[in-house]
C-alpha positions in Angstrom: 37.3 165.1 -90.4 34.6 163.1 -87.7 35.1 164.8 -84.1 34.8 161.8 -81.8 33.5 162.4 -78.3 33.8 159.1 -76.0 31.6 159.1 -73.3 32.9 156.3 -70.8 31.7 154.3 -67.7 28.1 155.0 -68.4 26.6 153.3 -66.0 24.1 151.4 -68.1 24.3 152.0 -72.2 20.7 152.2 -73.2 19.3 154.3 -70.5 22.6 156.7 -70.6 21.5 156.8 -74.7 18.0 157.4 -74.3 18.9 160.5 -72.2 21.1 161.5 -74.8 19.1 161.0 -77.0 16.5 163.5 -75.6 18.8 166.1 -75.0 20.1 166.2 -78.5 16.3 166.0 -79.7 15.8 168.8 -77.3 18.6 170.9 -79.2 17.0 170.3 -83.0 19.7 168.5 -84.3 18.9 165.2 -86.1 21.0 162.4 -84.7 21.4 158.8 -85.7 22.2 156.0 -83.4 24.0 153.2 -84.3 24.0 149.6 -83.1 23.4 145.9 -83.6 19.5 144.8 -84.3 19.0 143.0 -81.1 19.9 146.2 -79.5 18.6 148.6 -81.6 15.1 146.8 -80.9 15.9 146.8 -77.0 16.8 150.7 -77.9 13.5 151.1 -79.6 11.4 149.9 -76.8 13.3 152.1 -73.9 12.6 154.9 -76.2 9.0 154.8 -75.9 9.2 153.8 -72.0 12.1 155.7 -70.2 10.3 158.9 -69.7 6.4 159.4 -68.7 6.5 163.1 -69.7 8.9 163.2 -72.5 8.3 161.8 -76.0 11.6 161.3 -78.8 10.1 160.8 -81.9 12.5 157.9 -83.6 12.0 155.0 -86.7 14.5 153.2 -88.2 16.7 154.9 -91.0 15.4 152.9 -93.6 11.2 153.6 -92.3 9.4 156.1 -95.0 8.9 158.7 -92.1 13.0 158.7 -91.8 13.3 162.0 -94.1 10.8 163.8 -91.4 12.1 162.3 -87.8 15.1 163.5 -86.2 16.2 160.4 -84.4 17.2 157.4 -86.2 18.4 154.1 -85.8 20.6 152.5 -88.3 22.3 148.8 -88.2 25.1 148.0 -90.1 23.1 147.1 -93.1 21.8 151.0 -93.2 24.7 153.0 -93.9 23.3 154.5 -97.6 19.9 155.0 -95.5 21.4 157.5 -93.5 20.2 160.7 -94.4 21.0 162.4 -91.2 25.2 163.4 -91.3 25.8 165.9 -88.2 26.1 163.3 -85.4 26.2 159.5 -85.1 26.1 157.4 -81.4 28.0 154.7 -81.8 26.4 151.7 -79.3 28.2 149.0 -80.8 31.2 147.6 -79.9 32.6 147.9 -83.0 33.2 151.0 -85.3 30.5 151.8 -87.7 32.0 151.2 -91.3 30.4 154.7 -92.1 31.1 156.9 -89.3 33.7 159.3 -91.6 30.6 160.7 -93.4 29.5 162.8 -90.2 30.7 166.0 -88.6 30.6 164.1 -84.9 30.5 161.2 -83.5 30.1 160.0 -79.8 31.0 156.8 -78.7 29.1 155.2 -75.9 30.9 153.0 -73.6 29.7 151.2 -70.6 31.5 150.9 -67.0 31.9 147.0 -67.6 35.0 145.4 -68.3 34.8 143.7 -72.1 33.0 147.1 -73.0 35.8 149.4 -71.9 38.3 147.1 -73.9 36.4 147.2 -76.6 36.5 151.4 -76.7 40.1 151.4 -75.7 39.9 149.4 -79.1 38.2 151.7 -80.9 39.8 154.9 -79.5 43.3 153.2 -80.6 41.5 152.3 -84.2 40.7 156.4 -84.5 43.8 157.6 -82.7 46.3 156.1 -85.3 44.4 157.6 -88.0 44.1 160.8 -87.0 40.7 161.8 -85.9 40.1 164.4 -82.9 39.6 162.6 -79.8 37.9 163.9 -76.6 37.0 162.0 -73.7 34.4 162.5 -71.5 34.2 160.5 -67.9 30.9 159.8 -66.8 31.6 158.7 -63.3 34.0 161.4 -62.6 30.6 164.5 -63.8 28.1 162.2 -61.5 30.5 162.5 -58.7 
């Protein structure tokens, strides 16, 4: 069963993710990220700007070079691209249809109002079925 980690009141969604998604490069496990295509793109962009002296080397799930890179990015439409299964970031507001096939998910929420109700949402959503929840404050650890 999918561990589900929710990281809450992140102060902004796509720079939190791009740090997290450095650090979890930095560990060697391959990750996929998860999110609509508008922000997916924004996503890809910050990824290639957010840091002068570190590089995360990302495509889209469905991109050729996704068997080889250890960062990917998947919309809805790419959950039988998804060749990564240890851990999914959820950016979206909603669940991803496909998040059961991986060993640990985290979802991302920001410190803004329709945001955290839509996670409360989504932590009811995995709490009646069952799935191991753990939540993690960000404003409470940058304190």
């Amino acid at each position: 069963m999918t561990q589900i980690d929710f990281h809450v009141n992140a102060p902004a969604k796509l720079a939190y993710a791009c740090r997290l998604a450095r650090k979890v490069y930095g560990t060697g496990l391959p990750v996929v990220f998860y999110g609509s295509e508008s922000m997916l793109a924004t996503f890809d962009r910050l990824l290639w700007t957010f840091s002068q002296l570190d590089f995360v080397p990302h495509c889209r799930a469905r991109d050729p070079l996704a068997k080889v890179t250890p960062v990917l990015l998947a919309g809805p439409e790419d959950a039988d691209a998804c060749i990564h299964h240890d851990l999914l970031v959820n950016l979206d507001r909603e669940q991803p249809a496909f998040f059961g096939r991986f060993e640990r998910m985290i979802e991302v929420v920001e410190a803004e109002q329709d945001d955290l109700e839509a996670g409360r949402a989504r932590w009811k959503f995995y709490k009646d079925r069952g799935y191991p929840l753990h939540r993690h404050d960000l404003a409470a650890s940058a304190a």
